[in-house]
Kinemage of the C-alpha trace (Angstrom):
@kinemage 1
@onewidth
@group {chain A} dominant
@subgroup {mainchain}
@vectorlist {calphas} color= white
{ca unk a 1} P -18.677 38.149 0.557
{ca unk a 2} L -17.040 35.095 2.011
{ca unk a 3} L -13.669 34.234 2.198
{ca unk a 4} L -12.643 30.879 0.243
{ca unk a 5} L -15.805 31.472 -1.366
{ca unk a 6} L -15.943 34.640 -3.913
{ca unk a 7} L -12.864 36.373 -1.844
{ca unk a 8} L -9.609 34.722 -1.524
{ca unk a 9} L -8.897 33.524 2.078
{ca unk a 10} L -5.480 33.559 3.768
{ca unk a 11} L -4.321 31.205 1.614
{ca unk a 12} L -5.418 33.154 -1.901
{ca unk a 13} L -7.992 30.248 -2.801
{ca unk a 14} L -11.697 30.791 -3.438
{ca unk a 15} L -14.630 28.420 -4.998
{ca unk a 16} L -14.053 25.876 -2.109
{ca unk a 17} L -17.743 25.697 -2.104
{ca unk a 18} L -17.647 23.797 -5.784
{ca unk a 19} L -15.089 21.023 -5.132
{ca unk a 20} L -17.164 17.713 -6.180
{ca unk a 21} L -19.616 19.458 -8.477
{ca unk a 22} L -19.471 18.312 -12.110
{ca unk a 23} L -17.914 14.924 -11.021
{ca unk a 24} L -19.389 12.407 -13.489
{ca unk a 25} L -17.640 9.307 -12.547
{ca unk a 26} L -19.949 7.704 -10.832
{ca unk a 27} L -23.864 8.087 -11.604
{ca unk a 28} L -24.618 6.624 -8.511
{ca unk a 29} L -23.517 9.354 -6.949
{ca unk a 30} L -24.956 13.122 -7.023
{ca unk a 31} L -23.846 15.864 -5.276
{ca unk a 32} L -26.473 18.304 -4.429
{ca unk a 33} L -24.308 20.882 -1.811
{ca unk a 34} L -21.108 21.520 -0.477
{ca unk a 35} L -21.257 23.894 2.801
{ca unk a 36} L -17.389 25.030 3.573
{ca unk a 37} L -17.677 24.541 7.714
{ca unk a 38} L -13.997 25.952 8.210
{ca unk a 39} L -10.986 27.396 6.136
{ca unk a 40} L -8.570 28.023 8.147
{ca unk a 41} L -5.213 26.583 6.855
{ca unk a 42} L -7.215 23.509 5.675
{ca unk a 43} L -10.637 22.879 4.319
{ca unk a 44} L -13.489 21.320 6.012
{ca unk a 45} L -16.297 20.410 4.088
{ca unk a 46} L -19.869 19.311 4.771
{ca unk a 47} L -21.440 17.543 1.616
{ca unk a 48} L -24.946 16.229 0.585
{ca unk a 49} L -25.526 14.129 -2.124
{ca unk a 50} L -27.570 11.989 -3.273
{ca unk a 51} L -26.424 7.924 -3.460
{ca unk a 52} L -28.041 5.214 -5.702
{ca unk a 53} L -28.143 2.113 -3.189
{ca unk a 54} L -27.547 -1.547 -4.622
{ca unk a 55} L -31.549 -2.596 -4.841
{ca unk a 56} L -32.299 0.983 -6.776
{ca unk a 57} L -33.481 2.842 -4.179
{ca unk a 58} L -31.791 6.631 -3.345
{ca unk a 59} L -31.218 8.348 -0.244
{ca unk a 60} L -29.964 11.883 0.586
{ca unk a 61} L -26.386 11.308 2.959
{ca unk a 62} L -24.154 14.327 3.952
{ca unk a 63} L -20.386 13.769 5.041
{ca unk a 64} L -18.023 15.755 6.297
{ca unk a 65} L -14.618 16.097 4.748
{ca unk a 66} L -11.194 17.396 5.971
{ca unk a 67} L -9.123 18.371 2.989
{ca unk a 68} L -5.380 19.053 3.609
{ca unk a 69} L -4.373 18.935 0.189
{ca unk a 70} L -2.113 15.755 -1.110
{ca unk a 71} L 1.100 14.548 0.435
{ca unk a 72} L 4.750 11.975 -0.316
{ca unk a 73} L 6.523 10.272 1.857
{ca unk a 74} L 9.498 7.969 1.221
{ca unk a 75} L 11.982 5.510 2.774
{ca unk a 76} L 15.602 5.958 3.115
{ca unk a 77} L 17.396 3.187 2.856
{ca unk a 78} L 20.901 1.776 2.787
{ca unk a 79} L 21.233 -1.835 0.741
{ca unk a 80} L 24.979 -2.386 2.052
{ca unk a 81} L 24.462 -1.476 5.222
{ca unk a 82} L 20.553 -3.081 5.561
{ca unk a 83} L 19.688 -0.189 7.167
{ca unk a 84} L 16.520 2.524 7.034
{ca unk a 85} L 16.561 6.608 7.874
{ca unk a 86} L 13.366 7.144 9.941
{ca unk a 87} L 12.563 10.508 11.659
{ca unk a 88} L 11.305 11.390 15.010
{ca unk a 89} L 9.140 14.332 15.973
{ca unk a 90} L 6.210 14.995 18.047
{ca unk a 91} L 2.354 14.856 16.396
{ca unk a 92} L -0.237 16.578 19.026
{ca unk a 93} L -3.128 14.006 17.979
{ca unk a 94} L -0.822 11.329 18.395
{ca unk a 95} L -0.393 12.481 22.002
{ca unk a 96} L -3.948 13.609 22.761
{ca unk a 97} L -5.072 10.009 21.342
{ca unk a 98} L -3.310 7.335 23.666
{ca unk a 99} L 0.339 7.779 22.606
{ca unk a 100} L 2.614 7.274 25.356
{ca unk a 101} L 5.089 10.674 24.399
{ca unk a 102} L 3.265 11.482 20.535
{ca unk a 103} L 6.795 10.880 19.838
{ca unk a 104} L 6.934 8.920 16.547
{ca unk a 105} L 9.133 7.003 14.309
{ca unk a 106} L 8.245 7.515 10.773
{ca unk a 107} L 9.602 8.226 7.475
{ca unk a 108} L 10.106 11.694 5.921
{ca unk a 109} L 6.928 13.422 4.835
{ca unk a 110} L 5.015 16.452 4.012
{ca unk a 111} L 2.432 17.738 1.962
{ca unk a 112} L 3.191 18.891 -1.661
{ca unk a 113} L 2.264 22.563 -1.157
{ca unk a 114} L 1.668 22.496 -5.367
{ca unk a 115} L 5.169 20.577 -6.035
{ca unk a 116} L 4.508 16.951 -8.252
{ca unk a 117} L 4.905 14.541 -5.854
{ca unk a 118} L 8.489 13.734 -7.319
{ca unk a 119} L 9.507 17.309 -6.253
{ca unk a 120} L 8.173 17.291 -3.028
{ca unk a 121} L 9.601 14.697 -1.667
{ca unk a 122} L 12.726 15.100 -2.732
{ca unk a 123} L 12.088 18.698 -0.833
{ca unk a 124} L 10.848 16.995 2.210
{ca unk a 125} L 13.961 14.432 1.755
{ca unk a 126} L 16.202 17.338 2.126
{ca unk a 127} L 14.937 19.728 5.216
{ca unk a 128} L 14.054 16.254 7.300
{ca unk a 129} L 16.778 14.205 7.018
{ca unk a 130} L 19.365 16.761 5.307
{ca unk a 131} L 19.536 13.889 1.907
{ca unk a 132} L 19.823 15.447 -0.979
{ca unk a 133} L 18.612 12.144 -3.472
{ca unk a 134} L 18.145 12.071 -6.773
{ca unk a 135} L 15.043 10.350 -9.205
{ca unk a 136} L 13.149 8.330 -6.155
{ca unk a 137} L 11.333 5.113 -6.626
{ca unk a 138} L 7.579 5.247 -7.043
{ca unk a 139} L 5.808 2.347 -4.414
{ca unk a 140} L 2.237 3.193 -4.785
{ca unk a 141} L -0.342 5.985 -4.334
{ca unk a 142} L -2.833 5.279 -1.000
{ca unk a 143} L -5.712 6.933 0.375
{ca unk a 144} L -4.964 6.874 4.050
{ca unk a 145} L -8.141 7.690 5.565
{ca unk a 146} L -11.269 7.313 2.722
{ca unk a 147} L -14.297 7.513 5.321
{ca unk a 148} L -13.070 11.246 6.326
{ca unk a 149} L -10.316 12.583 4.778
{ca unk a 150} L -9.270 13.294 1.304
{ca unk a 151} L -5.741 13.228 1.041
{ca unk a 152} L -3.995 10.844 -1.208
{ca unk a 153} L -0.118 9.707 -0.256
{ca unk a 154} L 2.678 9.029 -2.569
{ca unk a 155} L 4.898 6.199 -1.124
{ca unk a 156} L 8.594 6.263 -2.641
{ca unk a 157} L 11.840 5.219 -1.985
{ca unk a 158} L 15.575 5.356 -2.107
{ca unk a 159} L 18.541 3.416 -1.581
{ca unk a 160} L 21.855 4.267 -0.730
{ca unk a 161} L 22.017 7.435 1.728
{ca unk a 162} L 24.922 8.075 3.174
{ca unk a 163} L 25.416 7.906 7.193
{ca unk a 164} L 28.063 9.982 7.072
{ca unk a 165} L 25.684 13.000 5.333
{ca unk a 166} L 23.387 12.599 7.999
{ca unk a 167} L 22.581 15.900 10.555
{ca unk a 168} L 23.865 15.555 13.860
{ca unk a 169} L 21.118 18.108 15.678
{ca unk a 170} L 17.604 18.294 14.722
{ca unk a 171} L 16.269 19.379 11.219
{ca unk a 172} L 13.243 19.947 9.552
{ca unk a 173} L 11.789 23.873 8.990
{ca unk a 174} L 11.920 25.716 12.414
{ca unk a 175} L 9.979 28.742 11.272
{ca unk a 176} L 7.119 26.169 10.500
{ca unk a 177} L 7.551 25.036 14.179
{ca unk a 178} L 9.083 21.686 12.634
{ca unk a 179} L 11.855 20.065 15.486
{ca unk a 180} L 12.853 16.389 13.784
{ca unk a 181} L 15.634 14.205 14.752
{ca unk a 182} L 16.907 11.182 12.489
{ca unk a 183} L 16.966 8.017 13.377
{ca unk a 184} L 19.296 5.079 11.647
{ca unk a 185} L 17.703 1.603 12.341
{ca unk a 186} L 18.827 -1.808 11.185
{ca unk a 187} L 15.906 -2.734 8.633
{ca unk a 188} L 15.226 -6.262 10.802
{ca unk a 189} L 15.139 -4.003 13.997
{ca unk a 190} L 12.514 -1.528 12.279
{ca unk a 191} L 10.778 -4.768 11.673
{ca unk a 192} L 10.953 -5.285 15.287
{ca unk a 193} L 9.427 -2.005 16.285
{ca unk a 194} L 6.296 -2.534 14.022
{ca unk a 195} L 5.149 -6.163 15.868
{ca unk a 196} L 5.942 -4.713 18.824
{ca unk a 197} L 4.014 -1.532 18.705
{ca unk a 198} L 6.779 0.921 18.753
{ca unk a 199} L 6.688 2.395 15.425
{ca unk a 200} L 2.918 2.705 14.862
{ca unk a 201} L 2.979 5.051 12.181
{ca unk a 202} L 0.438 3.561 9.235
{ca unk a 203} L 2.490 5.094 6.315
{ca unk a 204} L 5.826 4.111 8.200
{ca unk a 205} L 4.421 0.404 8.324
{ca unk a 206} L 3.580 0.098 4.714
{ca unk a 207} L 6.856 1.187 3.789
{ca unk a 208} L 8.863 -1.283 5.822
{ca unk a 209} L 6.299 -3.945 5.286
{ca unk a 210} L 6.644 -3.103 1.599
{ca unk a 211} L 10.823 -3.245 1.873
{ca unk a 212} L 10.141 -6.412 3.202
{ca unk a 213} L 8.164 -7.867 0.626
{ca unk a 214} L 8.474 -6.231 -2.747
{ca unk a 215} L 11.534 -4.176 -2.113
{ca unk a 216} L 15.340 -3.886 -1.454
{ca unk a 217} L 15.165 -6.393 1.586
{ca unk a 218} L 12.832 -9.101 0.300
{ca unk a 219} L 14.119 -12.707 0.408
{ca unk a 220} L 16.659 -13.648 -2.058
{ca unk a 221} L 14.640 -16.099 -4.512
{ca unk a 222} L 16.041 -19.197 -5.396
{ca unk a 223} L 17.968 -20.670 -8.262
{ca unk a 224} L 15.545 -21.358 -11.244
{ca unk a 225} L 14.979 -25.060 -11.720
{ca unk a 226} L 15.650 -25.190 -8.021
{ca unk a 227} L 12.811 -27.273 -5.249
């Protein structure tokens, strides 16, 4: 008996051996084995399958796979005041990978623990920046690392937080070892930061970048009819 397997591991899940079997969306694709290498709090996977190449021929490949389960994040962001809510906490692999302090600026995130993406971020929202906010705005759904891991992020947004609601001291969950301080940025500033290499958070980036482009602080376009 294994746990995660045919027993229930410290998390209560089992059959972690099966994820990919039965998939049918591809026929170039066929997995043949799933070994579960470590199931700790999250799932790593090694997988062999079988992969129709281009010019018909098929070889046998095996990949590993970290599965953490899906996660949201959003922006905060004030139209008036053309500002954004950011966090700042410490990430170990951050640290352990070339960054200066693994101090970073990003926006409010977490995993969805079984929530819809909707309700989780509106959970995360809450215990990161202390914003309670209402129906957020759907950006786009990314997977931020294909080649290894298998987590998908929804990107949303929403405008109007109040700076006066914000926490003084730090927030997030301290029983989950979480220590986050807010940060209130003027939007061009936060713009700034990402050319210059100070916020170098990838899901951070896309939402500014998006802000920029596509949402609340694109350019104003001009009058129809107008050269």
């Amino acid at each position: 008996m294994t746990a995660g397997l045919d027993t229930p591991d410290r998390r209560g899940r089992t059959g972690l051996d099966r994820h990919g079997h039965g998939l049918t969306g591809n026929p170039r694709v066929r997995i043949r084995d799933v070994e579960v290498l470590s199931c700790d709090w999250y799932v790593l996977r090694k997988t062999t399958f079988d992969y129709e190449h281009s010019d018909g021929h098929i070889s046998r490949e095996q990949r590993e796979t970290y599965d953490r389960g899906d996660g949201a994040t959003i922006l905060l962001h004030n139209d008036d005041h053309r500002t954004v809510l950011l966090t700042r906490q410490f990430r170990l692999p951050a640290y352990v990978n070339g960054h200066p302090d693994g101090m970073l600026l990003e926006t409010a995130a977490g995993l969805l623990d079984g929530d819809r993406p909707q309700e989780a971020i509106r959970r995360e929202a809450a215990e990161e920046t202390g914003h309670v906010i209402g129906a957020p705005e759907h950006v786009f759904d990314v997977y931020m690392s294909p080649g290894s891991v298998t987590e998908r992020v929804h990107f949303y947004a929403a405008a109007h937080y109040d700076p006066a609601d914000t926490p003084a001291g730090a927030t997030g969950v301290a029983a989950e070892g979480e220590d986050i301080t807010t940060v209130e940025l003027p939007f061009a500033d936060a713009l700034a930061m990402v050319r210059k290499g100070t916020i170098a958070d990838a899901k951070t980036i896309m939402l500014l970048q998006w802000a920029a482009l596509d949402g609340p602080f694109r350019p104003a376009e001009p009058p129809a009819g107008h050269n």
